[in-house]
Legacy VTK file of the C-alpha trace (Angstrom):
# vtk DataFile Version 3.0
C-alpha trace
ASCII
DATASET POLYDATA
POINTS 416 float
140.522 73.661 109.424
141.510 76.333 107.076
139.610 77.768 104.894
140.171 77.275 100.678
141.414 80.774 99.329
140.986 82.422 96.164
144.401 81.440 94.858
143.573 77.941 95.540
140.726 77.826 92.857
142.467 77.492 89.023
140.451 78.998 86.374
138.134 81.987 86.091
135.673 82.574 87.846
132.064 81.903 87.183
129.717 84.861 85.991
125.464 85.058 85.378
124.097 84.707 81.983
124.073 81.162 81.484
121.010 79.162 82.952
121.485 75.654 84.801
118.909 72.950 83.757
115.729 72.407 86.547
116.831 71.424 89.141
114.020 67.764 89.531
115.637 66.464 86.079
119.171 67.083 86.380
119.184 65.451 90.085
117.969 62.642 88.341
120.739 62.747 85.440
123.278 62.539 88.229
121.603 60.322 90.279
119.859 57.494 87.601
123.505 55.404 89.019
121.107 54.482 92.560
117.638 53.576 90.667
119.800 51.268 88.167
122.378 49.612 90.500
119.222 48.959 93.378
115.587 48.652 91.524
116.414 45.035 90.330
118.651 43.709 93.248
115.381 42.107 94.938
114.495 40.135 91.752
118.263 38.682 91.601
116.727 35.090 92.350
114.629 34.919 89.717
116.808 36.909 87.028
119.424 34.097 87.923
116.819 31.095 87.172
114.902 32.225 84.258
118.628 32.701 82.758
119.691 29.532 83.523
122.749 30.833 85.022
124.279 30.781 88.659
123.421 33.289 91.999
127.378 34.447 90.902
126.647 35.377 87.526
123.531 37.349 88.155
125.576 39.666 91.020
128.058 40.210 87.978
125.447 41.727 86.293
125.930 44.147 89.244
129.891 44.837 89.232
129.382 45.101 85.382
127.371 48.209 85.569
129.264 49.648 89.167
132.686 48.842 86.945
131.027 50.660 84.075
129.912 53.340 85.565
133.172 54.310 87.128
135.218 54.013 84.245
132.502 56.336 82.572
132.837 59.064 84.609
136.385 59.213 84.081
136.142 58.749 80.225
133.297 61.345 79.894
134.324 63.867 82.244
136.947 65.266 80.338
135.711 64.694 77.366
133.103 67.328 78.237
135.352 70.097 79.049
136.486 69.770 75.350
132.708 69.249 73.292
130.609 70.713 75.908
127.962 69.295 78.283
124.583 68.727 76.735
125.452 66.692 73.966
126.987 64.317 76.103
123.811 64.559 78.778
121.554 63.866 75.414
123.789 60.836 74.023
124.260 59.153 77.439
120.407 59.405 78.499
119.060 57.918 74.766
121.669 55.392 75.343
120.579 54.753 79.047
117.476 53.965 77.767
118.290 51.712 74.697
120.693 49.793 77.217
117.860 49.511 79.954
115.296 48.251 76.887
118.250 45.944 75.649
118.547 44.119 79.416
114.723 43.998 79.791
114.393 41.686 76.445
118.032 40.090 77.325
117.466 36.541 76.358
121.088 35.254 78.084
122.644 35.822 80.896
125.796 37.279 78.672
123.486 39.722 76.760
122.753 40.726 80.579
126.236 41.437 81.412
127.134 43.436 78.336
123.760 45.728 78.091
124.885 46.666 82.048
128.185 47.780 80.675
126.280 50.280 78.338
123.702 51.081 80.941
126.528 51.615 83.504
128.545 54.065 80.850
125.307 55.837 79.761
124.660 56.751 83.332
127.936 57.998 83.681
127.730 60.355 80.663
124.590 62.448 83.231
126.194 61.983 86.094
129.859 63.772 85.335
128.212 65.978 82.930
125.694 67.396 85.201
127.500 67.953 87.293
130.076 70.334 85.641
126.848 71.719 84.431
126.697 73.201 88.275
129.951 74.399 88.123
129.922 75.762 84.860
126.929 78.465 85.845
127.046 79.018 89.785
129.894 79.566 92.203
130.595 79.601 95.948
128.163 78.876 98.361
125.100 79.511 95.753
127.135 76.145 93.949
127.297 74.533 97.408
123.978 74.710 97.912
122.786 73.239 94.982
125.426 70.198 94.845
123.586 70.107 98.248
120.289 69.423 96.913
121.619 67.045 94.460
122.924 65.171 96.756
119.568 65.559 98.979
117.410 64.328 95.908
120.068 61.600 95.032
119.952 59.779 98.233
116.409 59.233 98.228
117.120 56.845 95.539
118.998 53.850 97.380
115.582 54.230 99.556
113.013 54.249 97.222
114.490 51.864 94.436
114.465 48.511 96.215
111.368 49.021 97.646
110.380 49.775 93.674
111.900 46.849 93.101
109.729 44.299 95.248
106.345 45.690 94.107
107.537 45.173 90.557
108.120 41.379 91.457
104.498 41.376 92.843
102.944 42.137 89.698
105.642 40.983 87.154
109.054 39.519 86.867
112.326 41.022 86.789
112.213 42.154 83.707
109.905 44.898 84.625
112.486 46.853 86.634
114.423 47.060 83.582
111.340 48.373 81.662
110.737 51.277 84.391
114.146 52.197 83.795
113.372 52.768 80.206
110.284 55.028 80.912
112.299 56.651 82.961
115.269 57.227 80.525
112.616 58.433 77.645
111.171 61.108 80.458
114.487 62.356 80.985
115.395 62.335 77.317
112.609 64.399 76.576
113.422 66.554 79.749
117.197 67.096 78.317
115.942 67.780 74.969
113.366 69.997 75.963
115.117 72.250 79.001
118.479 71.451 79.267
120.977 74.583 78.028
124.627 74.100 76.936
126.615 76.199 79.899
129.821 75.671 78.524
130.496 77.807 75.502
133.236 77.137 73.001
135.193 79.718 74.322
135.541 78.005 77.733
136.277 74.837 76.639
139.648 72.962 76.753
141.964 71.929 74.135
142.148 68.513 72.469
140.332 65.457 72.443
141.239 61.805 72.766
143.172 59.885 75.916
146.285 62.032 76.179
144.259 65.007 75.836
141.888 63.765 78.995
145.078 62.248 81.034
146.588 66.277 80.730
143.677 67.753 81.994
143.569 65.107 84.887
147.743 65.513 86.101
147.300 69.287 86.488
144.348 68.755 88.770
146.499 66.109 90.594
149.194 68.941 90.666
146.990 70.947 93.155
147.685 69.938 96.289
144.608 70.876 98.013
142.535 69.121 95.388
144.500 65.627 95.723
143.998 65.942 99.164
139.790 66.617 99.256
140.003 63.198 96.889
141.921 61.198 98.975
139.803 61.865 101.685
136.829 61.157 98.873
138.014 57.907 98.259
138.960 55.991 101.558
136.113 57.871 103.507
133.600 55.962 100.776
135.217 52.756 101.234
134.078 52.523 104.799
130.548 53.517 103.165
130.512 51.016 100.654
131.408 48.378 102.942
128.135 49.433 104.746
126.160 49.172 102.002
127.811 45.728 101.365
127.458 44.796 104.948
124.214 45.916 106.593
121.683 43.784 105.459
123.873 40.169 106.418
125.035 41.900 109.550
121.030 42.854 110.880
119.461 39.932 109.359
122.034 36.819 110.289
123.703 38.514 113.393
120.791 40.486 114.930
117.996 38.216 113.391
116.097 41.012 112.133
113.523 40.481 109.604
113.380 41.072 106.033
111.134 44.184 106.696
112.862 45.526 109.863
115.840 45.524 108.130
114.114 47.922 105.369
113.468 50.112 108.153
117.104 50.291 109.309
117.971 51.171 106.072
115.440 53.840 105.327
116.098 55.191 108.223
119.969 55.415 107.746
119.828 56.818 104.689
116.589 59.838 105.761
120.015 60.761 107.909
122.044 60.898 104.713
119.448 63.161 103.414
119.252 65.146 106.309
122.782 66.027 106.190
122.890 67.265 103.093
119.658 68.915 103.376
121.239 70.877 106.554
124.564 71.711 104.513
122.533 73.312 101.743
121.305 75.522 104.761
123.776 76.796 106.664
126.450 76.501 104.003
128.156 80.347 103.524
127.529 81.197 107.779
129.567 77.708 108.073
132.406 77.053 105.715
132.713 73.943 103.549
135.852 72.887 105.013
134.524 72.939 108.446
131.569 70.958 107.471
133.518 68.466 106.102
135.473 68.112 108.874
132.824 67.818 111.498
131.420 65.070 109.034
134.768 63.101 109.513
135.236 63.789 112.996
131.359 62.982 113.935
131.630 60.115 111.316
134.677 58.651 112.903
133.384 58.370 116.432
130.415 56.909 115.574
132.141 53.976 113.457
133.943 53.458 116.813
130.723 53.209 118.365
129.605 50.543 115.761
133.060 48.441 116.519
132.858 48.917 120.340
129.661 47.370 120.509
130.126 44.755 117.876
133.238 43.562 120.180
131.244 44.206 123.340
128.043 42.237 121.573
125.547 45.184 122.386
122.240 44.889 121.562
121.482 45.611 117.612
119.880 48.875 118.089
123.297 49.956 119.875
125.029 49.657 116.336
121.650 50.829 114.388
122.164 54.050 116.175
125.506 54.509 115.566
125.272 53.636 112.177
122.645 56.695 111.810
125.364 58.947 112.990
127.610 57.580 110.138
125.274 57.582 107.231
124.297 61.376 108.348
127.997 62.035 108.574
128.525 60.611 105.182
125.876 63.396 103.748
128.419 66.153 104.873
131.631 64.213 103.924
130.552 63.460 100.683
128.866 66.790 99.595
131.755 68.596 101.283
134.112 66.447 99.051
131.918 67.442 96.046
131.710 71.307 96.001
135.983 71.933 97.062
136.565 69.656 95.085
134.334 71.848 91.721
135.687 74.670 93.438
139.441 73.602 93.013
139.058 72.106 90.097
136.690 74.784 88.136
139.001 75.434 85.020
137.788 71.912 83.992
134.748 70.973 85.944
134.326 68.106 83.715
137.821 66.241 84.457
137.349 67.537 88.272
133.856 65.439 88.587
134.942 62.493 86.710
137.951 62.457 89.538
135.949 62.778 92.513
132.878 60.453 91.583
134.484 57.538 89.104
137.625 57.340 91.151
135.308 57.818 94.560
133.043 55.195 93.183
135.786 52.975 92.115
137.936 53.088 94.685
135.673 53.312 97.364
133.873 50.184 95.754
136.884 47.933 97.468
135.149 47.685 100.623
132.474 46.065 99.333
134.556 42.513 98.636
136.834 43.819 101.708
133.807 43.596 104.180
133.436 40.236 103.098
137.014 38.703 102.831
136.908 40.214 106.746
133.471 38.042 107.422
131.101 40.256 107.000
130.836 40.441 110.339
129.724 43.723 112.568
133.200 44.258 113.938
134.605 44.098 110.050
132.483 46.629 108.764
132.634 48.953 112.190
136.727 48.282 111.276
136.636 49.212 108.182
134.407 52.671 108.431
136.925 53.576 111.184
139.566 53.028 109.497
138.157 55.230 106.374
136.530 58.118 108.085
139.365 58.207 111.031
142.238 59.034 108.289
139.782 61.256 106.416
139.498 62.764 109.268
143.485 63.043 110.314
144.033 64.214 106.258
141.278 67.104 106.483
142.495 68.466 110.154
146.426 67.642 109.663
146.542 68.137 105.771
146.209 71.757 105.384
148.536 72.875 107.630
151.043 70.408 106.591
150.457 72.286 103.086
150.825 75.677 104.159
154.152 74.574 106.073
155.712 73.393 102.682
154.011 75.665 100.328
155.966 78.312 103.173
159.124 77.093 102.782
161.950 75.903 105.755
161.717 78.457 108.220
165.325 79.975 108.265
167.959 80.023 110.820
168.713 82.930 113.342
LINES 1 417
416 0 1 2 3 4 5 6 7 8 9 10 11 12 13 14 15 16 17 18 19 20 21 22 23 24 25 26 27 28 29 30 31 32 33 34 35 36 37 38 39 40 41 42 43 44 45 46 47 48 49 50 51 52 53 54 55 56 57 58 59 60 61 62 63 64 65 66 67 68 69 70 71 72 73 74 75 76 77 78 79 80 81 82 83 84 85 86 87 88 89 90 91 92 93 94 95 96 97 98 99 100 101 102 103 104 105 106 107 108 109 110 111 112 113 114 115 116 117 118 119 120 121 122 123 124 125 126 127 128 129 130 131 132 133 134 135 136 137 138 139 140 141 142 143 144 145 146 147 148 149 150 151 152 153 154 155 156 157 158 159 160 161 162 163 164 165 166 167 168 169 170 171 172 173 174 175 176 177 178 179 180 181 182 183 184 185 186 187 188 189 190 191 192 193 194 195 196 197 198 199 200 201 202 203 204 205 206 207 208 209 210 211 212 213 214 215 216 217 218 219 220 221 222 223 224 225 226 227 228 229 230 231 232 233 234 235 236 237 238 239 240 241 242 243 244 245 246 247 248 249 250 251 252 253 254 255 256 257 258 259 260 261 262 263 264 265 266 267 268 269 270 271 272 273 274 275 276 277 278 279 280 281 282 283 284 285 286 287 288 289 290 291 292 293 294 295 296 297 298 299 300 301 302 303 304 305 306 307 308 309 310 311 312 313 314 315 316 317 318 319 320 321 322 323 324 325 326 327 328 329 330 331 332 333 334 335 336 337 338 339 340 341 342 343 344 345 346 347 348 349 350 351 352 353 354 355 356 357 358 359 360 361 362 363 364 365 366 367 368 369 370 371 372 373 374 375 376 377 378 379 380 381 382 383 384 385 386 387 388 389 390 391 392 393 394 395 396 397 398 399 400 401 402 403 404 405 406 407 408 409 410 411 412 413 414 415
């Protein structure tokens, strides 16, 4: 894999004298997305009868805010580059919680479904915003490693949200979840308020506001080759993840007959790999290079999905394909973090439009393997498919790609 060089990166480069935010708080900006989409998915049953709607309704309330919430990153993320980060970070959390307050008193199934469409574009606003925040103050592998522990702090939330979730139900109804998410929101509010800098000063900042403004910034990242590329790889390499998320629990609990609770620990476990990963990438990022990383992610990633689909079709026992499923989820901590930081590293003349790319279109278009898992059957052998098929031609784009750049950037090689 070769390594990104100095004319790759577009824009200046970044210099000491602006602070970034602590570090606890603006993990959690970037990362409310997990605690919002998973905290209330246990009390789905009951949010569906005290409604008075259907089980298909309430899961829209789901794909409103995941819809939301992609969109968002790609409305907001350019839109920072032009008016700055913070005011954005302080807008979208106040709104957060306002939207979170708004679904806990929601009185109809359609209030439901439009306060998650705020609450999913609120969360955006912190999650694109922060981010440039990181690329606005640090570079190289001092910017790796702390998109590292993002990531690190992020993935604990998928873990701890659900399990949130079902205590709330023990003491309370759905509603509740909401309600945490509000005294969450006003924490962070006063966090942003309180500790949160502006690192992009109006010197820095683009031209123009508005859609055609945002769409400009977008096409000349799209124009670097190496950046289209690292999102490519983004976006089909998270389809095979979301169709795990999708997946997992039907596949254990129907197919394997695990429990409720046993399931819970195949998940937990999964994703401790996830944070392993990008725990170990904050660590030995700058002795190993990004690109590698990523590419033993794919590679590693890859052959374990195989291992999932070889012993779905050879009907292996279910710890078989909970091992291999490990490997993948602690693959997917150095795919997606290595995605991340080339991807703010190519694109850190607008940090901004460059996260909005790699997380809302990520998020969105890696979101298709949720309804593709289940169109397939939701079966282990569709979802082993699937991640195969995602992480295998991430894997063929990050080893093959590069070179096939440098070949055309070099030109035919003449005749003698």
């Amino acid at each position: 894999m070769e390594a990104v060089t100095a004319t790759d990166v577009v824009g200046p480069p970044r210099t000491g004298g602006r602070q970034l935010a602590p570090i606890v708080p603006l993990a959690v900006v970037v990362g409310i997305s997990p605690l919002a989409t998973d905290m209330y998915i246990p009390g789905l049953p009951e949010l569906a009868a005290d409604l008075g709607t259907s089980a298909a309704v309430a899961q829209l309330t789901l794909t409103a805010f995941l819809v939301a919430y992609a969109v968002g990153q790609l409305l907001v993320g350019p839109l920072s580059d032009a008016v700055g980060r913070r005011r954005l970070v302080v807008v979208g959390t106040a709104a957060f919680v306002v939207a979170s307050v708004a679904c806990a008193l929601s009185p109809t199934a359609p209030v439901l479904l439009v306060a998650r469409l705020v609450q999913g574009l609120a969360g955006a606003a912190g999650t694109v915003a922060g981010r440039a925040m990181v690329t606005d103050v640090l570079s190289g592998v001092r910017r790796a490693r702390v998109i590292a522990s993002l990531a690190a702090i992020n993935a604990v939330g998928p873990v701890v949200a659900p399990l949130v979730g079902g205590a709330l139900l023990g003491v309370g109804t759905w509603r509740l979840s909401f309600w945490l998410l509000a005294v969450v929101g006003v924490v962070l509010l006063v966090a942003v308020v309180t500790s949160f800098p502006e690192t992009l000063p109006p010197e820095r900042r683009s031209d123009g506001v508005g859609l055609r403004a945002s769409t400009h910034r977008m096409a000349e990242l799209l124009r670097i080759p190496r950046f289209t590329l690292y999102l490519v790889t983004s976006c089909i390499a998270t389809v095979g993840f979301f169709a795990y998320i999708a997946t997992s629990s039907f596949v254990f609990q129907t197919w394997y007959g695990y429990s409720e609770t046993l399931y819970t620990v195949v998940f937990a476990t999964n994703a401790s790999c996830m944070i392993a990963s990008t725990l170990l990438f904050g660590r030995i990022v700058g002795r190993v290079s990004e690109d590698r990383l990523l590419a033993v992610g794919l590679v590693v990633g890859a052959a374990a999905s195989a291992g999932v689909l070889t012993g779905a079709l050879l009907h292996a026992p279910g710890w078989v394909v909970w091992a291999c499923l490990a490997v993948v989820t602690g693959a997917q901590g150095l795919v997606i973090t290595g995605t991340t930081t080339r991807t703010q590293a190519l694109g850190s003349a607008t940090p901004g439009t460059a996260a909005a790319l790699s997380g809302g279109l990520a998020f969105g278009i890696g979101g298709l393997g949720t309804p593709l898992a289940g169109l397939l059957g939701g079966t282990p052998t569709a979802m082993g498919a699937i991640m195969l098929v995602g992480l295998g031609t991430g894997a063929v784009l990050q080893v093959a790609g590069p070179r096939l750049l440098s070949r055309s950037a070099a030109g035919p090689t003449p005749r003698r």
